[in-house]
C-alpha positions as CSV (number, residue, x, y, z in Angstrom):
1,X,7.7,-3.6,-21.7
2,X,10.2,-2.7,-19.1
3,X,12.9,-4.5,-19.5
4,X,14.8,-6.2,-16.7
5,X,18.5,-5.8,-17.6
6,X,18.5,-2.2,-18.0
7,X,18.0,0.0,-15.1
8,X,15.3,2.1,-14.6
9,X,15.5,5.9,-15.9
10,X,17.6,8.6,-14.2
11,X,15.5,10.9,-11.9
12,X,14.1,14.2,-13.3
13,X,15.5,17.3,-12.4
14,X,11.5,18.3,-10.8
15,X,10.6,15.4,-8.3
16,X,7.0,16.9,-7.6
17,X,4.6,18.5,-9.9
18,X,1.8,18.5,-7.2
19,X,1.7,17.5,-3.5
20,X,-0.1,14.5,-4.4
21,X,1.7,12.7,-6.4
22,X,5.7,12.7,-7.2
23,X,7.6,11.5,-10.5
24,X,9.2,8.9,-8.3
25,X,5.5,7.7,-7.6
26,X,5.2,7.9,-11.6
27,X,8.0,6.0,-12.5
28,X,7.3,3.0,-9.6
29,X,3.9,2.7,-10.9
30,X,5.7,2.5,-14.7
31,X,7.8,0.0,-13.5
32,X,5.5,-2.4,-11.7
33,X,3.0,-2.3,-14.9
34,X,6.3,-3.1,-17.0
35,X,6.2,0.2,-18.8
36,X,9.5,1.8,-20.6
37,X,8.7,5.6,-20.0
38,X,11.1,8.4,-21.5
39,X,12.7,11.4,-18.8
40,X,9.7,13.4,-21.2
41,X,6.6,10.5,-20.6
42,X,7.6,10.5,-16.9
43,X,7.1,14.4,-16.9
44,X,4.2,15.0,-19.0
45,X,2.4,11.8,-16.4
46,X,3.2,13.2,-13.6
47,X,2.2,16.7,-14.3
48,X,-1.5,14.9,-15.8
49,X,-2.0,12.9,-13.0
50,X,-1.3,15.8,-10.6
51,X,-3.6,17.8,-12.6
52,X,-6.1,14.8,-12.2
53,X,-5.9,14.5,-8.4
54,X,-6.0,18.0,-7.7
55,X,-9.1,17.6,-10.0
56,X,-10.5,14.9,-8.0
57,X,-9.6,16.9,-4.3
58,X,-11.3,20.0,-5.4
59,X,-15.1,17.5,-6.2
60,X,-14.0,16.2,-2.5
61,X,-14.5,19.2,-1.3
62,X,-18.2,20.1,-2.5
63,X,-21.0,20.0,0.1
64,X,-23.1,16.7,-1.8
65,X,-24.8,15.9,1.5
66,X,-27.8,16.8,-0.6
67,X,-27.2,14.8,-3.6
68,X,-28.6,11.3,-3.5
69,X,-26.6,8.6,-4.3
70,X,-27.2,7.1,-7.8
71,X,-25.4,4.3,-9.7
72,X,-26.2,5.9,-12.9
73,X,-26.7,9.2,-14.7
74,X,-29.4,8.0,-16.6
75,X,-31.8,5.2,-16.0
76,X,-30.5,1.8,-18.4
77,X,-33.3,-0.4,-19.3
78,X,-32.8,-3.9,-20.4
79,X,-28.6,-3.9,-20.4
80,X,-28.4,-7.5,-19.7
81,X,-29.3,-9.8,-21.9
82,X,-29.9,-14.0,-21.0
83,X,-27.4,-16.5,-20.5
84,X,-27.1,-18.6,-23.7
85,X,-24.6,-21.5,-23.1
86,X,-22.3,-21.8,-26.2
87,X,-19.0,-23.8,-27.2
88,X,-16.3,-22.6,-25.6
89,X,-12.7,-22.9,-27.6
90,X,-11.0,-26.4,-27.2
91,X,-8.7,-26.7,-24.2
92,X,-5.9,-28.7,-26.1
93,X,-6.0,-26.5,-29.2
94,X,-5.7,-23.6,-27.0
95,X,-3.1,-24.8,-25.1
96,X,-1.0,-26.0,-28.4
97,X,-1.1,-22.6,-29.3
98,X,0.6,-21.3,-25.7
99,X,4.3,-20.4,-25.8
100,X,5.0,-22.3,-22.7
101,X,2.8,-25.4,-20.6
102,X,2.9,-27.1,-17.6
103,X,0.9,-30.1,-16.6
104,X,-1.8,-28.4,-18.8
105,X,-1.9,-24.6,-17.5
106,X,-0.2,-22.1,-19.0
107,X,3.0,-20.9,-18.0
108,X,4.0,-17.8,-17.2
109,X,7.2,-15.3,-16.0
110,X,7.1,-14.6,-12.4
111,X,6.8,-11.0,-11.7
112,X,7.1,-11.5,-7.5
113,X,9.6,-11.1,-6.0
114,X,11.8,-9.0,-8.4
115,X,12.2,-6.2,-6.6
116,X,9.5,-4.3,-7.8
């Protein structure tokens, strides 16, 4: 987890690896999903992910106008099986367990708002 009273890593010496996507675009996305990334993780990502999007922008550029549209590669027969109504867990044991309630919900940190 990212932690909140230490600042956020010093900027690389590269700031782009590809023209879609920037280590300062890495280490904002590191941040906001709480993620402590080393000067080497932040690197290695961005260079990945720019390998990834310019990936994905070379399959946006194939002519699929005549490839029809399909939700799956191969057909899936009976993937869904019937709704059997079972005991759920007990709200109070649950809720026991839970490092912090109020008024019977559980509590959690606020991540608004903190300059993210």
């Amino acid at each position: 987890m990212y932690p909140r009273d230490r600042p956020p890593a010093a900027p690389l010496a590269s700031t782009a690896v590809s023209d879609r996507i920037t280590t300062a675009d890495v280490v904002h996305v590191a941040r906001l999903a709480r993620l402590e990334l080393t000067p080497e993780e932040i690197e290695r990502t961005t260079v990945q992910l720019g390998a990834m999007l310019d990936h994905f922008a070379d399959i946006d550029e194939l002519d699929l106008q005549a490839v029809e549209p399909m939700t799956q590669a191969y057909p899936l027969i009976n993937v869904l099986r019937e709704d059997v109504v079972a005991p759920g867990l007990d709200r109070d044991e649950v809720l026991a367990a839970a490092p912090d309630v109020v008024d019977g919900r559980f509590r959690v940190p606020p991540i608004i708002g903190l300059g993210l």
